[in-house]
C-alpha positions in Angstrom: 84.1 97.7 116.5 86.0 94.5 117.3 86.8 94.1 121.2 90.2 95.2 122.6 90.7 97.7 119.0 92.0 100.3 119.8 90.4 103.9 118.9 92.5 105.9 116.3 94.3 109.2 117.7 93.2 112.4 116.5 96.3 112.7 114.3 95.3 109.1 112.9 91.7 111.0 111.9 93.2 114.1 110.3 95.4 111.9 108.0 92.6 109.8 107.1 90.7 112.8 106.6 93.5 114.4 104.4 93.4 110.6 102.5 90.0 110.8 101.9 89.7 114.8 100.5 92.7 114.0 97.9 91.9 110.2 96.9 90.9 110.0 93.4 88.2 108.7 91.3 90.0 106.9 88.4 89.6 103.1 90.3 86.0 103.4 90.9 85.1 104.5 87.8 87.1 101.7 85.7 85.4 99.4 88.4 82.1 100.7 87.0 83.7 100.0 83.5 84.6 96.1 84.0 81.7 93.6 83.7 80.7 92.3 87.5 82.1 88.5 86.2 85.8 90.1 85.8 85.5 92.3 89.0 87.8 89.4 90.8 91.3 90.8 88.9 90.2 93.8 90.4 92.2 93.7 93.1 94.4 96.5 94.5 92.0 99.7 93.1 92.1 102.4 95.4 88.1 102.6 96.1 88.8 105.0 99.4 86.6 107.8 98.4 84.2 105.4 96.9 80.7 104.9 99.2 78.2 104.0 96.6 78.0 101.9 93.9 74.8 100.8 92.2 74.4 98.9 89.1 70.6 98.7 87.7 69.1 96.0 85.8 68.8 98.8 82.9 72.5 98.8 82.9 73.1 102.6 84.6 75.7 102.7 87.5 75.8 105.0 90.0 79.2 106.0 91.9 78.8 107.9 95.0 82.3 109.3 96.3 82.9 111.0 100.2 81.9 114.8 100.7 86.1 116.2 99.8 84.0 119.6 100.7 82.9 118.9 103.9 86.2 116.9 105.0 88.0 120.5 103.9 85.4 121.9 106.2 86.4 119.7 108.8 89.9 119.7 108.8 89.7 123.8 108.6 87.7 123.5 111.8 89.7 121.0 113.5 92.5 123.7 112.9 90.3 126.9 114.3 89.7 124.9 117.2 92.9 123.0 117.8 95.6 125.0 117.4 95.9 126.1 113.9 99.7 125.8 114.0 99.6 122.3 114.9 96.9 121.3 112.3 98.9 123.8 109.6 102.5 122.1 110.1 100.5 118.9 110.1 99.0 119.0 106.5 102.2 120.9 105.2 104.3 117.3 106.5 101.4 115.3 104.5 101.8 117.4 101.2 105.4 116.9 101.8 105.4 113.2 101.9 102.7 113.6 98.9 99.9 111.7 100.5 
C-alpha cells in the first residue's frame, strides 16, 4: 500500500464486498473471446470479479472469478456480528441505488 493512503472504512468494505458478489461475468468472458493483439480496444470491461485469467499455448483459457459464496458468507457475518440492522438497511440502500 502506497504511503499516506488512507485504509477504506468498514462501510467502504461492505460495498465493495456487495460489488464484488453481484459483478457479472459477461466482460471477462468476451475478453477471453478477443485475440490478445485486439485486447487494447478493450478498454472499459468490467473485469471486477475477474482473478484469473490463463491462456495456454494449446489455445484453452481459464477464467477464475471471486468466491460470490463466501463474500455472501461474509457480509451475513459482518451483519450477525455488527448489528444486523445496520448491515440490513445498508444492503437494502445498495439494492436501491441498483449497485
Amino acid at each position: 500500500m502506497k504511503r499516506g493512503t488512507k485504509l477504506p472504512d468498514r462501510e467502504q468494505i461492505l460495498k465493495r464486498m456487495w460489488q464484488l458478489a453481484n459483478a457479472g461475468a459477461g466482460d471477462a468472458v468476451r475478453l477471453a473471446c478477443f485475440p490478445q493483439e485486439e485486447w487494447s480496444g478493450l478498454d472499459g470491461l468490467d473485469l471486477d470479479a475477474l482473478t484469473e485469467f490463463k491462456r495456454g499455448s494449446n489455445g484453452v483459457i481459464e477464467l477464475k472469478f471471486a468466491d460470490r459464496a463466501r463474500l455472501l458468507e461474509r457480509l451475513l457475518d459482518a451483519a450477525d456480528h455488527s448489528g444486523e440492522e445496520q448491515v440490513d438497511r445498508f444492503l437494502q440502500a445498495m439494492e436501491e441505488r441498483g449497485e
